[in-house]
N, C-alpha and C positions, 0 to 999 in steps of 0.2 A: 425636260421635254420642250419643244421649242413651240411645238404649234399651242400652248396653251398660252395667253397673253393676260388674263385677266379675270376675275368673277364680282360683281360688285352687288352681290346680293340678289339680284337677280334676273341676271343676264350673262351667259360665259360664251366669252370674245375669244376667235381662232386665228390666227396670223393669217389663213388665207379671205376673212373678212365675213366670216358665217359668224352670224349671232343666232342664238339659241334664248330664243323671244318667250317667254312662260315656260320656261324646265323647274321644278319645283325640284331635285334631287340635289346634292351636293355634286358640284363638278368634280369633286378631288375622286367621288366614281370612276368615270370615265376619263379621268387624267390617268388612272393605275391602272385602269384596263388599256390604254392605249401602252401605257408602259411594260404591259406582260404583252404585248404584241409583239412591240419592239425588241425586247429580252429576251424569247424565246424561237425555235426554230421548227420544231412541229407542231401542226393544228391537224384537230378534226372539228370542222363547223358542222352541225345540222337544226333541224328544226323539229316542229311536230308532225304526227302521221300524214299522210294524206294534206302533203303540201299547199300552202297557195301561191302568189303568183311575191305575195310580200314574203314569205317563209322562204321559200328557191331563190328568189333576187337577192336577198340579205346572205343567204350562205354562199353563192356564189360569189358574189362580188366579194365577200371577205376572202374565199380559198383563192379566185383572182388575184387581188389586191396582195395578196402574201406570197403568193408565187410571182407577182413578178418583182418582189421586193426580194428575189432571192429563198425564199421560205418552202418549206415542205407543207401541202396544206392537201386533205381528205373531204372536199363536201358529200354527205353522206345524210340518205333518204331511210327513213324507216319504215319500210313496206315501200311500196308502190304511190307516184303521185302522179296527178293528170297530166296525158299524154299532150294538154291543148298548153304545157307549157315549155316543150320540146325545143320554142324556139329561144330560150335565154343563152346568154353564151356561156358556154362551158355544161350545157346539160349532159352533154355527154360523157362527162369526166364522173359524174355522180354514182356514189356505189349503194345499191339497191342493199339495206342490212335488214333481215330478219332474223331470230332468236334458232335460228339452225344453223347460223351461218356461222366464221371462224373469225379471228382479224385477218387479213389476206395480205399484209404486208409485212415487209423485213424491218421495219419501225415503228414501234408507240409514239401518240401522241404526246408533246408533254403539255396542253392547253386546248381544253376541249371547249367550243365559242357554243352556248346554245342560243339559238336564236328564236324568237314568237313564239316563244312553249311561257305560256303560264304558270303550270304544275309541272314538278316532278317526275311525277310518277310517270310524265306521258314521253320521258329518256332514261329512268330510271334501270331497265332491263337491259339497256345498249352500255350505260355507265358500270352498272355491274359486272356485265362480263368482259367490259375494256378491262376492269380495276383487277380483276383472276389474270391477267396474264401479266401483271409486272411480277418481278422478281421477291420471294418472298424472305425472311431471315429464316434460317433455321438453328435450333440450338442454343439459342442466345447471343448465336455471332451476327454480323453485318450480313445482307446479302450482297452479292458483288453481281452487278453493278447495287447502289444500295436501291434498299425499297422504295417505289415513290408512285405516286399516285398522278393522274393528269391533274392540273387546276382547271378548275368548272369556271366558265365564265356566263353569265344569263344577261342577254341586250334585251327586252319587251319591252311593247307598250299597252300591253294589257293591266286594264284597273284591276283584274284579278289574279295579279300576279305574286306566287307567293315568297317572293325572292330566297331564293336559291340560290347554291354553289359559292364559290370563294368569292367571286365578285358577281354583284348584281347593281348591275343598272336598269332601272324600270321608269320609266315615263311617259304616263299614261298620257300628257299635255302634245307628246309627237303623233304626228296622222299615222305612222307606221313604222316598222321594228327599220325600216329601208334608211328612213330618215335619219334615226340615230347612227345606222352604221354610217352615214356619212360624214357624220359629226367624229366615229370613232376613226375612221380611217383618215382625216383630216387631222385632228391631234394625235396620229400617231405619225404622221407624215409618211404615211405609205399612200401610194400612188392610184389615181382613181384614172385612166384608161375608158377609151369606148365600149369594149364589153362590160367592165365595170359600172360603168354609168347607167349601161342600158338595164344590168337587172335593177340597180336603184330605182330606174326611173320606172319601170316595172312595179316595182313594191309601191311607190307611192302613187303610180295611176289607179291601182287597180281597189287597193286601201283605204284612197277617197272616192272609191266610184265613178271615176272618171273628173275628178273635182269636182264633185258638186254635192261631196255629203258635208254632212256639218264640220268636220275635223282637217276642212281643207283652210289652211291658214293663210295668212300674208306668208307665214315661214317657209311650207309645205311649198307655196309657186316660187320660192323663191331659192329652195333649194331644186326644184324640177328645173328650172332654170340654168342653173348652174350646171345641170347635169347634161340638160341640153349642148350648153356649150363644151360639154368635155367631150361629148360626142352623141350623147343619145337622139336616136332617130325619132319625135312622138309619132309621124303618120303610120311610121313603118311597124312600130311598138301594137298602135292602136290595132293598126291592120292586123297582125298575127295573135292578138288577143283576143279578139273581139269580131273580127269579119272572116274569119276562114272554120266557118263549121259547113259539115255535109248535111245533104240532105235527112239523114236521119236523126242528128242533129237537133236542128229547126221541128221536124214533126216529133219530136221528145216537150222541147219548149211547147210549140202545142198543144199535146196531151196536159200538161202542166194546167196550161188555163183552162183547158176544157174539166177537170177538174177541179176549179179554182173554187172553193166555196167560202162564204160568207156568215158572222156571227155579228152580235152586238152592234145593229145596227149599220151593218158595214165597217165598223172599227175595226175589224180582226179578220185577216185570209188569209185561209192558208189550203195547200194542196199536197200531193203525195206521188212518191214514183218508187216502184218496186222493180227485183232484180227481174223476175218474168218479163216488164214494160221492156228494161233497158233489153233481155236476150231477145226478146220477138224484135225490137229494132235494130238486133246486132252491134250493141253498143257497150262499151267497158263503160265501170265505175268512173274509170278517168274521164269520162266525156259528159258525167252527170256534173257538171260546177256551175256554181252561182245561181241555180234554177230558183230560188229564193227570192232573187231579186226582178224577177218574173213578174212578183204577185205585189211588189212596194210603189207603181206609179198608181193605186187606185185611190182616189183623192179624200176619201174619207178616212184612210188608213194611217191607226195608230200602233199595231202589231202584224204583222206578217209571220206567218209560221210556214217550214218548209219538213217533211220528211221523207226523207230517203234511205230506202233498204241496201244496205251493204254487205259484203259479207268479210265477216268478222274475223281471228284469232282462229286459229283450231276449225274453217270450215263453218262456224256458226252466223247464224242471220240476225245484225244488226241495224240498230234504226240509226242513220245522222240525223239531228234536229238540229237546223237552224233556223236562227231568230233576227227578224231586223225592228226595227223600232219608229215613229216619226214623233212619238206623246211621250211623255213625262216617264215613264217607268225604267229603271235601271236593267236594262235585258240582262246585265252580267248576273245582277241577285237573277233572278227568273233564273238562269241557266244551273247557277248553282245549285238551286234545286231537285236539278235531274243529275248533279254527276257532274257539271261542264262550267264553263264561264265565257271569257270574254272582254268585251267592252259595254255601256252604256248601251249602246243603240243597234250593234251587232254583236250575238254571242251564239253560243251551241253547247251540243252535247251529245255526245254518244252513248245508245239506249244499248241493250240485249234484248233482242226479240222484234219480232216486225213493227212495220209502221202500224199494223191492225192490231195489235196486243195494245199502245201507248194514245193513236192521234186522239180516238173519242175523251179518255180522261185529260192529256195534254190541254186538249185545246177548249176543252169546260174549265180551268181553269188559268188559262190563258182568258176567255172572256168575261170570266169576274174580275181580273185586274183590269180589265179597259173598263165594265162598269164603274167596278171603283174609282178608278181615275178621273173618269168622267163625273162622277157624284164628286168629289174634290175637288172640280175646278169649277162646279155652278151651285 
């Protein structure tokens, strides 16, 4: 494979000049996953539920990137993901899979890319009924064509990632799952393009918070950089992410603070939006994102707590709990605790039952760990 050039323990060097500065995984990883890219002729990329803006970037840019290398390539959504990311390119192509639904086309994958899923379990039902339509043996004989199964491939950069599938590469040290695809589509010498660049550059604005969370590296501006010059627009990026919400919108974000309550000395805030808020505003689930990060500029704050009512599987009412961090505590242990994970300083989880069944016990013990913490550092 040509685009790899080198690894000297702790640095792997690409012919087009990316260094991959603190990767702690073996690169012969992502040397074989870039090699089952190159090797193979159908994909299906996807991510977890209820996408974000790094989950849709990463599998876009990879079914991109493979299409125009010639390649048959499926980016594909499990359930529904917010409509405020309609502008990536190629969302349109994206096919909406739920657990009623068929495969809808005249070819199996043979390489299925999962992209920012931590766990298993959260592709596990779309893996299963892909693996029921290959061809089975009967009798003792071969089946014709013979039996075979897609290879799973897992790119994360969650610490709580339980690696999975035929190839895993995890790297918790990149700002987002955006960054590695570029590193993979780089040693696999498939072509990174302006729509292509644009979801990377996507995943990795939106991943570090606009640059300025802690995971924004020398490496992170210096592959957004590159991606710039492949074509990514940032004003035009920023603009469709971040400056085009409607008015009810904006008065959702309001309620949010007007809500916004306080514990532990102001160490911990957190607030709450249920589906009644979002229908009395006429608003989809897809229009509730990042409302979390609403309540993380108050300057005492070492936890932020976010939940919101969804609805679930089968019609049922679910809680999202998300968590952002600015103090010492691992939010991904915290999340594991409910079901969920994550990273360090941003994680979640998805509850059964509303926000009013979980936030009073949640967030009483959410504010013994900033005690604690605080008892720890004085």
């Amino acid at each position: 494979m040509q685009g790899l050039v080198g690894f000297d323990g702790r640095r792997l060097v690409l012919c087009e000049g990316a260094i991959l500065t603190g990767y702690r995984t073996d690169p012969s990883t992502m040397e074989s996953i870039a090699a089952v890219l190159g090797q193979h002729s159908r994909f299906v990329t996807v991510a977890h539920p209820r996408m974000d803006a790094d989950a849709l970037g990463s599998i876009l840019a990879l079914a991109l990137s493979l299409e125009s290398a010639g390649k048959t390539a499926q980016p594909l959504s499990q359930g529904s993901y917010p409509e405020q990311l309609d502008y990536l390119p190629g969302s349109e192509r994206v096919m909406r899979w739920d657990e009623s639904q068929s495969w809808p086309h005249d070819w199996l994958p043979e390489v299925v890319v999962v992209c920012d899923i931590g766990g298993q379990s959260r592709v596990q039902t779309f893996l299963d009924q892909l693996r029921r339509l290959y061809p089975e043996a009967k009798n003792g004989e071969e089946a014709s064509p013979p039996k075979q199964r897609p290879i799973v491939v897992n790119i994360d950069h969650h610490v709580s990632n339980e690696w999975f599938g035929d190839y895993a590469w995890v790297e918790s040290a990149a700002c987002s799952t955006g960054e590695m695809v570029v590193d993979v589509l780089r040693a696999a010498s498939l072509p990174i393009d302006a729509d292509v660049a644009t979801n990377l550059y996507a995943a990795l604005l939106t991943d570090t918070g606009s640059f300025h969370y802690s995971n924004t590296t020398p490496r992170a501006l210096r592959v957004a950089a590159d991606l710039i010059e492949a074509g990514a627009n940032p004003s035009e990026i920023a603009r469709a992410h971040y400056r085009s919400k409607s008015t009810a919108q904006m008065q959702l974000e309001g309620l949010v603070l007007e809500r916004m309550r306080t514990k532990a000395h102001e160490r911990l805030a957190y607030s709450y939006i249920t589906l009644e808020d979002l229908s009395r505003l006429g608003l989809s689930p897809g229009k509730a994102q990042d409302l979390v990060n609403l309540l993380t500029p108050l300057a005492t704050l070492r936890i932020a707590a976010f939940f919101l009512e969804i609805e679930g599987p089968e019609e049922r009412v679910q809680t999202k709990l998300s968590l952002r961090g600015e103090g010492y505590q691992n939010l991904s242990d915290v999340a594991k605790r409910y079901g969920g994970g994550g990273h360090p300083r941003a994680s979640g989880a998805t509850l059964d039952g509303s926000p009013a069944q979980h936030l009073e016990r949640i967030v009483t013990e959410l504010a013994e760990l900033v005690a604690e913490e605080t008892e720890q550092r004085f």
